[in-house]
N, C-alpha and C positions, 0 to 999 in steps of 0.2 A: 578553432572549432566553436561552434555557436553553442551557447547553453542553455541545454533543456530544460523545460521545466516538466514536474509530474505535478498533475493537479488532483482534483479533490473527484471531477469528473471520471480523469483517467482510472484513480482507484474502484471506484462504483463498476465501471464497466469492467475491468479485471475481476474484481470481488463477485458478480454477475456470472461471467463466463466459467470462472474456474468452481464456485461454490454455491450459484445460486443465491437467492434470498430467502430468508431464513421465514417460517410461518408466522403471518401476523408483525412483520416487521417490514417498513421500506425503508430504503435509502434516499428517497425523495427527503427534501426540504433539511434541516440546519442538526446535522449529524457528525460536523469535524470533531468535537467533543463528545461524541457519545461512546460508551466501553464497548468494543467489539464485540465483547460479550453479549451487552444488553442488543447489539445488532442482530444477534446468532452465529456470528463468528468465535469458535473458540481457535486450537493453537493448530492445529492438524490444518483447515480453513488460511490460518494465517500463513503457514510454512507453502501451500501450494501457491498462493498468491504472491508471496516471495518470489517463488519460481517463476513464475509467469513475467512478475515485475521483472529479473534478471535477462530474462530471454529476448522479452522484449526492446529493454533499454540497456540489455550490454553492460550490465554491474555487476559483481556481486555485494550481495547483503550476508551481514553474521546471519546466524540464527538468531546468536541472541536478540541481535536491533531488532527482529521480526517478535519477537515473545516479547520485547520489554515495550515495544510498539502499543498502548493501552487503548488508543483511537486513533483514528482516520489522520488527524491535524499530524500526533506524532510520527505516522510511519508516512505519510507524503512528506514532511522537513526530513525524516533519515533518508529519503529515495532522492528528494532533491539535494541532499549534502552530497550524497554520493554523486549524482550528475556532476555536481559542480566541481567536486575534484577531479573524476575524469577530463572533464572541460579542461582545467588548469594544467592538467599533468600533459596533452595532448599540445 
């Protein structure tokens, strides 16, 4: 089985669909470090995005990897670890 990857893109358009973008904030230009927070994403925002990530890519995530996820960089490396052991385990 080939190994997926989740990119920085894919998260924007999931964050997009399920939550919207928060006022006076974009996701345009260099935001893999930025606090979810400071994006307009709090935990409720992160937990639906969760969801969507799963559905779509066939994972599951804890909750917690979703809450200790602090930006964009940390929860694509949880969403691709996950891929990746899928990958391996298949």
């Amino acid at each position: 089985m080939a190994i997926q990857n989740f990119t920085l893109d894919d998260l924007k358009r999931i964050l997009l669909e399920g939550a919207g973008e928060g006022e006076g904030v974009s996701l345009d230009g260099d935001i893999l470090d930025t606090d979810f927070e400071k994006l307009g994403y709090e935990s409720l925002a992160l937990l639906e995005t969760g969801g969507r990530i799963e559905r779509e890519y066939d994972i599951e995530l804890d909750d917690s990897a979703l809450t200790e996820a602090a930006t964009p960089r940390e929860l694509v490396d949880i969403v691709n670890s996950h891929l990746g052991a899928v990958a391996q385990a298949a």
